[in-house]
C-alpha positions in Angstrom: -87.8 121.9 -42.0 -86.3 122.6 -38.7 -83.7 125.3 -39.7 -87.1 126.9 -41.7 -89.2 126.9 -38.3 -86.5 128.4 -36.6 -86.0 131.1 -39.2 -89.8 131.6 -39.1 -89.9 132.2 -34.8 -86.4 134.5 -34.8 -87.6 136.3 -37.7 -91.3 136.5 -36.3 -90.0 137.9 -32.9 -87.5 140.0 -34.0 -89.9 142.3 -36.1 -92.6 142.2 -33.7 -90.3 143.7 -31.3 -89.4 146.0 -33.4 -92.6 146.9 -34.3 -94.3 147.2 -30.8 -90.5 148.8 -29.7 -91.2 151.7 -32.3 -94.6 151.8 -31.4 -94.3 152.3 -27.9 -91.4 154.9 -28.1 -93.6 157.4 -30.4 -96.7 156.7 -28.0 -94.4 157.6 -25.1 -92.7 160.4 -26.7 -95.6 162.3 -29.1 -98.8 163.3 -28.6 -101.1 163.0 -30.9 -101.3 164.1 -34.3 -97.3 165.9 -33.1 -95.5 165.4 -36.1 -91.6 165.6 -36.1 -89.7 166.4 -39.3 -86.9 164.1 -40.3 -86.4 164.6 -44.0 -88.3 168.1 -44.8 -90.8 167.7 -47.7 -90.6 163.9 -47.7 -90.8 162.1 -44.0 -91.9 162.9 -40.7 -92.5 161.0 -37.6 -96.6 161.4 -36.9 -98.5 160.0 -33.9 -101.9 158.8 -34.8 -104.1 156.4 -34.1 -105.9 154.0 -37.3 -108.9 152.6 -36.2 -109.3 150.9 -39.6 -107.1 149.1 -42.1 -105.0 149.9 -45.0 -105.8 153.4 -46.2 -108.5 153.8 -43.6 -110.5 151.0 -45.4 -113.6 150.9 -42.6 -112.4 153.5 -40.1 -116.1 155.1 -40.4 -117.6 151.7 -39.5 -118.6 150.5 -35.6 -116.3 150.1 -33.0 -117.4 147.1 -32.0 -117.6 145.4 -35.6 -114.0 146.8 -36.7 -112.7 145.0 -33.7 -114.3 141.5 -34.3 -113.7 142.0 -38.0 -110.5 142.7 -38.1 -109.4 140.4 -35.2 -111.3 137.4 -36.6 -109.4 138.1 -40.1 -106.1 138.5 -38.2 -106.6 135.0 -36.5 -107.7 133.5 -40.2 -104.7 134.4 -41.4 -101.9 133.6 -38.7 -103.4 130.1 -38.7 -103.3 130.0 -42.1 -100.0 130.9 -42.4 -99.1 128.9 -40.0 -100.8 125.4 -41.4 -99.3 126.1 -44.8 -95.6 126.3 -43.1 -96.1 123.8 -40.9 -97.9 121.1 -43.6 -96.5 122.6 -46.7 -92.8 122.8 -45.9 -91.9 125.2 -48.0 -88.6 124.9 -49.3 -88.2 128.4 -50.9 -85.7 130.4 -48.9 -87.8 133.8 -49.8 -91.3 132.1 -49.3 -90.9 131.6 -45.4 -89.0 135.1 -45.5 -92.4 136.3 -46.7 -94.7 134.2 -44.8 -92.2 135.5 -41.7 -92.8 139.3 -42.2 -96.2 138.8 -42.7 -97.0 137.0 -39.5 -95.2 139.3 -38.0 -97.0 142.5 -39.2 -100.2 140.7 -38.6 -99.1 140.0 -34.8 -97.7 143.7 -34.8 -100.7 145.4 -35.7 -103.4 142.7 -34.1 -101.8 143.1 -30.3 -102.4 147.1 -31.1 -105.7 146.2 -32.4 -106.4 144.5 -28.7 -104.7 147.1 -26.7 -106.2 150.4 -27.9 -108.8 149.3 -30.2 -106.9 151.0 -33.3 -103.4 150.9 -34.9 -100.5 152.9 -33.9 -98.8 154.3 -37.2 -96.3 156.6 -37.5 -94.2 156.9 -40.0 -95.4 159.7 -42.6 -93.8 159.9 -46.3 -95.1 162.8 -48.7 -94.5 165.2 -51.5 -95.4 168.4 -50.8 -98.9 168.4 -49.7 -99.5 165.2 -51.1 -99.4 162.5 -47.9 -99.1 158.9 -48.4 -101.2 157.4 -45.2 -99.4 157.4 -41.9 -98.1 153.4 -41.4 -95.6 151.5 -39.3 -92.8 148.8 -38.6 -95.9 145.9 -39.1 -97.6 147.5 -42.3 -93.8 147.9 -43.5 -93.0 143.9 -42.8 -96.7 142.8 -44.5 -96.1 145.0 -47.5 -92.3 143.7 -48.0 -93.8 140.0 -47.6 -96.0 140.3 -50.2 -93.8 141.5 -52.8 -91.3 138.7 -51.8 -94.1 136.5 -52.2 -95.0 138.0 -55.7 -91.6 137.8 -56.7 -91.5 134.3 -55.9 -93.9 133.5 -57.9 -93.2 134.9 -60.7 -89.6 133.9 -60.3 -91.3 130.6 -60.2 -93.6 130.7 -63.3 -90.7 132.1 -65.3 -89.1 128.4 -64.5 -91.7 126.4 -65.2 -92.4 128.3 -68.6 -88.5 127.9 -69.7 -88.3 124.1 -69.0 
């Protein structure tokens, strides 16, 4: 339990120093909406500023409610993450990865979410014309924790069903 706590914290504070690290070096360095080619026709480096979620999801809606929204269902979630490590005592290697990267990202994003009111993404990966929407070091560490966590479980299920 002890070596999973202390997996959890260096693992949390490592990525969320990466993330606001890489944060704060493009808000330093960019202005915004300057967009810096690294791999022509498939990645740039893109300031911009997301006042809403994943893929935008209520960018259109009040200031005011997107910030006690999305701050309440930060909190919800860290605490819940939190319990369930903390009472559950996970023994899966890859589950407190997961549950690791996504406190993280959550942190990552929710201390830009306090700061400036939106999120500061910046990495940009497309095809042509066709852009996947802007993200960064947090959305990366949320995204990978949920397919460990999927993985898991099916990992899991396919144990149960062959005993």
């Amino acid at each position: 339990m002890k070596k999973n706590i202390l997996l959890f914290l260096l693992g949390a504070a490592v990525v969320i120093a990466l993330d606001q690290i890489t944060k704060s070096a493009i808000a330093t360095r960019f202005l915004m909406h300057e967009s810096y080619p690294v791999i022509n026709g498939l990645f740039n480096l893109v300031y911009v500023m997301n006042p809403g979620a994943a893929f935008g999801f209520l960018a259109n809606a009040s200031e005011t409610f997107r910030y006690i929204f999305f701050t309440g269902i930060t909190i919800v979630a860290l605490v819940l993450i939190l319990y369930y490590l903390v009472k559950s005592k996970p023994q899966s290697l890859i589950i407190v990865c997961a549950l690791t990267l996504i406190f993280a990202g959550a942190v990552g994003n929710l201390i830009d979410r306090l700061r400036f009111g939106a999120v500061v993404d910046f990495l940009d990966v497309y095809i042509g014309s066709a852009h996947w929407p802007a993200f960064n070091v947090a959305d990366s560490a949320i995204s990978i924790g949920a397919v460990l966590m999927i993985w898991d479980m099916i990992a899991n299920r396919k144990k149960g069903n062959a005993s």
